[in-house]
Each structure stands twice: as C-alpha cells, then as structure tokens.
N, C-alpha and C positions, 0 to 999 in steps of 0.2 A: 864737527868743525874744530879745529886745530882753535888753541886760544891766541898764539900770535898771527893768525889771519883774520883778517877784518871780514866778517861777512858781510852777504850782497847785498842784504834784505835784513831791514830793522821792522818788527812787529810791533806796535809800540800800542797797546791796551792801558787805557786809564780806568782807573775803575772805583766806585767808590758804595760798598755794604752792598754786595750784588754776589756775594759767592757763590750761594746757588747757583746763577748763569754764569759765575766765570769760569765753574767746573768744565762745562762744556764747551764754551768757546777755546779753553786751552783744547782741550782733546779734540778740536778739528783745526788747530793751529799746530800742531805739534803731528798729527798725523800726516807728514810729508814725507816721501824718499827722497826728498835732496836734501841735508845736514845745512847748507850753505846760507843760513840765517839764528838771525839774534828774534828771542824774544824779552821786551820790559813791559811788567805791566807795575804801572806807577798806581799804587796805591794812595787813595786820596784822604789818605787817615780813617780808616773804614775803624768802624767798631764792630763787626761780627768777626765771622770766621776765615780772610779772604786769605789771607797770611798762611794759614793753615793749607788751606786749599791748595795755596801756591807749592807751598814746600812738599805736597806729599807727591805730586810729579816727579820732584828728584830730579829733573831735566839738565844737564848742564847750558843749555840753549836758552835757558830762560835765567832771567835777571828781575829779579823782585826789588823793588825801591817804595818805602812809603814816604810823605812827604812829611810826615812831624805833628802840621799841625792842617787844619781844613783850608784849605785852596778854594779858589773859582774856578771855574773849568777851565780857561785860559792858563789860570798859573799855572795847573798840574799838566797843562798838556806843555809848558814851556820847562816846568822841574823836568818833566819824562825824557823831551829831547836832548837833555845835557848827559844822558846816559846812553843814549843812540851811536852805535859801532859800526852800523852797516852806510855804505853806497847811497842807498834807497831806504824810501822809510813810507810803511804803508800805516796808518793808525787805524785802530778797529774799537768800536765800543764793546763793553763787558759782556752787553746781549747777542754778540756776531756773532757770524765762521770767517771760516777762511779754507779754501774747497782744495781737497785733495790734489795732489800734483800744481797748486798754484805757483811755490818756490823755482819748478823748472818750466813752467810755460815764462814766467818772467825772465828767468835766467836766457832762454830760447830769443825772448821777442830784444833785449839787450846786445844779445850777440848778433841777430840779426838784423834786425831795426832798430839803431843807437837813439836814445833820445831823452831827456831828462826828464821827464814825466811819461808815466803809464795812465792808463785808465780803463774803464769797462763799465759795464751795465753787473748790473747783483742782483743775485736772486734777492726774495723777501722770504722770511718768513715770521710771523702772530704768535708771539709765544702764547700759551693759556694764561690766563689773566684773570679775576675777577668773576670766576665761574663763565668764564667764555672759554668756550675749545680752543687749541691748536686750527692754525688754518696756514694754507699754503698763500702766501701773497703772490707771486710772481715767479717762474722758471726762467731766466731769460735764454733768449735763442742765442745760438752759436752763429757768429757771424765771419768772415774775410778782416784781417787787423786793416784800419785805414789811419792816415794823418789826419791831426785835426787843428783847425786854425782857430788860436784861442783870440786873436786881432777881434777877427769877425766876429767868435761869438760873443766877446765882451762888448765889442761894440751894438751889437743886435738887444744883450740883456737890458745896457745901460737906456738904451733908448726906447726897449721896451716896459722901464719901470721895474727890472729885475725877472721878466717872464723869462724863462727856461735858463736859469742861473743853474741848475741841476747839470747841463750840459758844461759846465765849466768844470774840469777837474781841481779835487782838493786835495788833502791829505789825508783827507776819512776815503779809504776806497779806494784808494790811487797811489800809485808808486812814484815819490815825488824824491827827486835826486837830493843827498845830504847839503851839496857844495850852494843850492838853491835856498834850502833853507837858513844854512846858516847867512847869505847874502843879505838875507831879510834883518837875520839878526843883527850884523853889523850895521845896515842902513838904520833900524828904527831903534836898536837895543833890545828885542825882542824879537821871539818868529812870531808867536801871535797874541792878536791882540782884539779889543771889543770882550762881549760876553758869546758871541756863537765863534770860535775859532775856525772850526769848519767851513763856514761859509766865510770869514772874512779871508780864509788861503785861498779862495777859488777867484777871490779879485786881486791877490796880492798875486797869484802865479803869472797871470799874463805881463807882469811887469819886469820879469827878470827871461821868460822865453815864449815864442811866438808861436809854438807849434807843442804839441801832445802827440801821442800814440795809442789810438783806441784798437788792446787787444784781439778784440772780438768775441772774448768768451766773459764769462762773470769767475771771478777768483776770489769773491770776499761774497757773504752772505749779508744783508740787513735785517736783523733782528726786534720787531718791535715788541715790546714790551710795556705794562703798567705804567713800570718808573720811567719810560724812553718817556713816555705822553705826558708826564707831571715835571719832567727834569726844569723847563723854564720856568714855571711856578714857584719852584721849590728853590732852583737860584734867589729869581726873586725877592722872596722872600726872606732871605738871607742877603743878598748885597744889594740891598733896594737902596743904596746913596749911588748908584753906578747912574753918571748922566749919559743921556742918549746922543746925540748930533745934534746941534744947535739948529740943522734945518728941519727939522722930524717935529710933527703937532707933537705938544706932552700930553695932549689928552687922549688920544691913541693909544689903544688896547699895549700894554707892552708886548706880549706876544706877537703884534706885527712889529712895532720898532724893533725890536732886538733884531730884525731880518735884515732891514735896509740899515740898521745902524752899520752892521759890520761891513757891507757895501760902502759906504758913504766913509769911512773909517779908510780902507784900504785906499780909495781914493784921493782922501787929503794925504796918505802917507807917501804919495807915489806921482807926486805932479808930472813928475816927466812923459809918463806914460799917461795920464790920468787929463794933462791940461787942458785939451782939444773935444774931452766928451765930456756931456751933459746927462745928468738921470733925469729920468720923467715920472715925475712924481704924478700927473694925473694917470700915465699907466699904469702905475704902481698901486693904487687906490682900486683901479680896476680890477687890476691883480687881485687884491684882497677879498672884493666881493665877491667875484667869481670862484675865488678856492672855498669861500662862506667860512675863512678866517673872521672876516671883519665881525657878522654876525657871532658867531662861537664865543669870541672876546667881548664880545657887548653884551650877551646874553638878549638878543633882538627876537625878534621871529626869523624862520628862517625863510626866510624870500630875500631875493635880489633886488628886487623895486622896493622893498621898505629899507635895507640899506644904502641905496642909490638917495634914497631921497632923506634919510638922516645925514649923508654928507654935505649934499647939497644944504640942508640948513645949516651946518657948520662949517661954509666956506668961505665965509670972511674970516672966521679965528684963523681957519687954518692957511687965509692967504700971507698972516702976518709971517709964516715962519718957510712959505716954498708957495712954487705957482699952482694955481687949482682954475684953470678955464673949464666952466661948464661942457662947450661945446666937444671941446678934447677928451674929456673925462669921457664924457657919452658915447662918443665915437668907440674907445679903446674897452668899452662895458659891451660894446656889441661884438667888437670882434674877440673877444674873453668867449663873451657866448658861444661864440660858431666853434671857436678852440675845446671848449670842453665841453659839448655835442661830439665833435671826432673824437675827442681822446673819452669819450663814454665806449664809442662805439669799438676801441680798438682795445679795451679795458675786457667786453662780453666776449669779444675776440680769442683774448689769452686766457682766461674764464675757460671755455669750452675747450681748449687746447689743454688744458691743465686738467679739466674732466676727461679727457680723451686718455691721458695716461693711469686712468683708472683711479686715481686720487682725486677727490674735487676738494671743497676749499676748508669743508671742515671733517664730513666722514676719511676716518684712515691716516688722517693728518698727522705726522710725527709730532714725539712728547717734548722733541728739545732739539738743540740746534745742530746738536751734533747728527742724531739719525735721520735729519731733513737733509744735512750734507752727502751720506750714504744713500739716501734714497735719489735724491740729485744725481750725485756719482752714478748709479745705476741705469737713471734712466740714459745719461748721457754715453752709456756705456755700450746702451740700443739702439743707438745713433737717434732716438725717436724725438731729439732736439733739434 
C-alpha cells in the first residue's frame, strides 16, 4: 500500500496485556493478498510484552499507538479511531482472526454492492483456558450476500427488550464506513460511548442509515478467551463511579445493566430516529432469565422459575425506575422458552456438522486462532461448507 493512498479497510485491534493472543491475531490479520489495508492496534497501556510483539512483524501496514496512560474500553476505542486511514473500519478484539482473503471479498462486495455498512456471521473459536482444551465453537455456513433492513431490526430488538440485538451490525465484526463514524462524532462529540461500545454502535448505526449488506461468508473469527469472560468484572472494578441509565433497577447484576445501558444511551443520543420507539423492559428481564444471565450474576440456583419469582418479589422497587406488568413479563418468559428450545435444537445441529468435518469440539481442536483460520480456510476450500 503506497503511503499517499488511503486504504480501503482500517483494522483497528484494541488490546490491552494479551500479547500472547495478539501474536496470532496479527498473523491472520496480516495474512491477506490484497496490500489495500491499514492496521492499528491501540494499545491500552499494557504492561507486558505487546509493544514488542508488535514491532517484531516489521509490517508497514500496521500502526502501533499506546494510549499513555489506562483508558476504559470506550476511550481507547475512541483514542484508536483518530488514527483510522481507511474508508471502512472493521475493529477486532486482541483474542480474534480475521480469515484469509477477507480484504478482497470486501473489496468485491463494495464494488459490487455499495453500501456503508458490511456485516456477516463469524466463526467462533474457545481459546484453552484454565486447563480446559481448545474447542471449535461455530463454522459458520456460506450463504448468497442479502440486504438488510436495520428499521425493522431495531425496531423488532427495541420491542422485544433487546432479543436478537446480535442481528444488528456494529463495529466489532462489521465493515462500518469512516464518513458514519465520524457523523456520530460530530453529533455527540464522540463515536462511542456507555461502557460496551460495541453494542451501543449497533443502536447508534441505524440512525445515520437504513439498510446493511450481509456478505454471506464469515471474514472475522470470535475468539473467546479467559479474559473475554472477566473483561466486565474487571472494568468494573476499576471504573465502578460509571452511572447506569436513570431507567435501569441499580440493584441489577451490573452484568445485565451494562447491556441495555448502552441501548438506552444510544437512544437518548439520537431522538430523531429514537422518538417513536419504546424498549420493553418486561422483555428484557425475560431476556435475562432465559440467557440464566440474571441467575449467573445473582449467584441463584440455576432454574428459571426461581429467578422468575425472585423478580417477581422485587417488582415494586423496580416499578420506581421502568414498567414491570406481571402479566407481560410472563407472557415474554414463555415465548424466551419456546426460542431457546429451537435455538438448542439448531445449536446439536451445527454440533454434528462440525463433527462431520472430522473435528468435534474439543478432540483435534487447533492451539490458537491462527491455525483455526487455516484449518477453516481448508475446510472451505472443500467446498464442505
């Protein structure tokens, strides 16, 4: 990439004392034949080795920035953006990939389908962890690229309490145009904002355009890891004067607020688009029991009916701060159920289609993110996707 041309595509990795995983996320970031991208990965004041790690790629594609001094995840993802060159700007965590030949399928679906946002489905993959194996989470399938109407889906999430907010594209996993971003910026003084940035751009995206492009293929990997499962603890911990939404119970696990905080955040930022709909907070509670969030953060048993009915007796507090109708609540607890019955059953699904490729989820399971991308690559190579 010529340095007086702006590339297409900004990789922008935040990272903060994860060296070991960032070795390999750079090396399936970097293994692309198309030159026509920037990578920054914004260091978030790390104190091991990440620096190092960086510099010994030697890459001229990549831009290393630390921030000085310790950030929240919002700030360092907003320090990162003021370094962003490219068009488009996908952000990956420290633990991802990013899958071979992804720089010219975007380049492809631009040229031929214009649109300010990209998106797709990602594979997964379980780094080893805590004397637990490597496991494969998810292959996902190759699909036909389609439009998608982000209207509808916000409006569907808002009403359904934030169910399938996943279907809204962010800027984790998503090729989300420069000139969007910065729009945000000048509107609010910031691109993002709350403690989950990720999720508060999947409500801030539908206010500046009405439609996406879902590629069809997965171009970014999700990596989960130790630190991904302690990251909001560990915030916490650290910037525990951060107040939630004045509508959010305070006595609710932060774990669940920090989700609908950055919903409800993007909302007041964005009346225009935001005035006309309403969140549903008793689906949202639903939401919670059903994922056995709500139980997880209370340290409860884990059943559905003894969480159902610990709310139930704290729903006068929690009528002081949003509505909580009994009847409602119950209704939106049932249909959660019948929803995660199907999505079990389509879970054993991909389960046996992943054993079919001779891999199951922990024998054989690659050591790291990078040879999960190769081995991906391979299989799709078999067409056996």
């Amino acid at each position: 990439m010529c340095d007086s041309i702006k590339p297409l595509v900004t990789i922008v990795i935040p990272t903060r004392e994860r060296a070991d995983k960032l070795k390999f996320t750079l090396e399936t970031v970097l293994d692309q034949e198309n030159d026509n991208f920037q990578v920054v990965v914004s260091d978030n004041f790390s104190q091991d080795n990440t620096k190092e790690i960086v510099d010994a790629f030697a890459d001229p594609r990549v831009t290393y920035v630390n921030t000085g001094v310790r950030l929240s995840m919002s700030d360092n993802w907003d320090f990162a953006f003021k370094h962003v060159q490219g068009a488009y700007v996908i952000y990956i965590g420290d633990d991802d990939g990013l899958m071979p030949g992804a720089i010219n399928k975007l380049e492809e679906m631009i040229k031929t389908k214009p649109s300010p946002i990209y998106c797709w489905e990602c594979h997964e993959y379980m780094w080893p962890f805590d004397g637990n194996p490597p496991k494969i989470g998810l292959i996902a399938p190759v699909r036909c690229s389609y439009e998608i109407d982000l209207n509808k889906i916000t409006r569907f999430s808002l009403g359904w309490g934030g169910l399938r907010d996943h279907l809204l594209p962010r800027v984790y996993y998503s090729a989300v145009s420069s000139s969007i971003l910065e729009a945000i910026r000048e509107k609010t003084g910031r691109v993002f904002h709350s403690q989950a940035p990720d999720l508060f751009s999947g409500y801030a995206l539908p206010a500046f355009s009405n439609k996406a492009v879902n590629v069809g293929e997965a171009l970014t990997v999700i990596g989960y890891s130790g630190k991904t499962v302690s990251a909001v603890q560990r915030f916490f911990r650290e910037y525990g004067n951060y107040q939630f939404h004045s509508t959010l119970f305070p006595k609710a696990p932060i774990a669940i607020n920090h989700i609908q905080d950055s919903t409800l955040v993007a909302m007041d930022m964005f009346p225009e688009f935001y005035a006309k709909l309403k969140f549903n907070y008793e689906a949202m509670w639903a939401n919670m029991v059903w994922s056995g969030r709500y139980q997880r953060t209370l340290y409860i048993p884990e059943s559905k009916l003894s969480s159902v009915f610990h709310l139930l007796c704290n729903r006068k507090e929690i009528r002081i701060y949003h509505p909580f109708r009994v009847t409602s609540f119950l209704f939106y607890c049932l249909i959660n159920a019948l929803l995660r019955l199907r999505a079990d059953l389509k879970r054993k699904i991909k389960g046996k289609k992943i054993d079919g490729y001779g891999y199951g989820y922990e024998n054989d399971s690659p050591q790291n993110i990078y040879a999960f991308v190769k081995l991906v690559r391979q299989i799709e190579s078999q067409g056996s996707i």
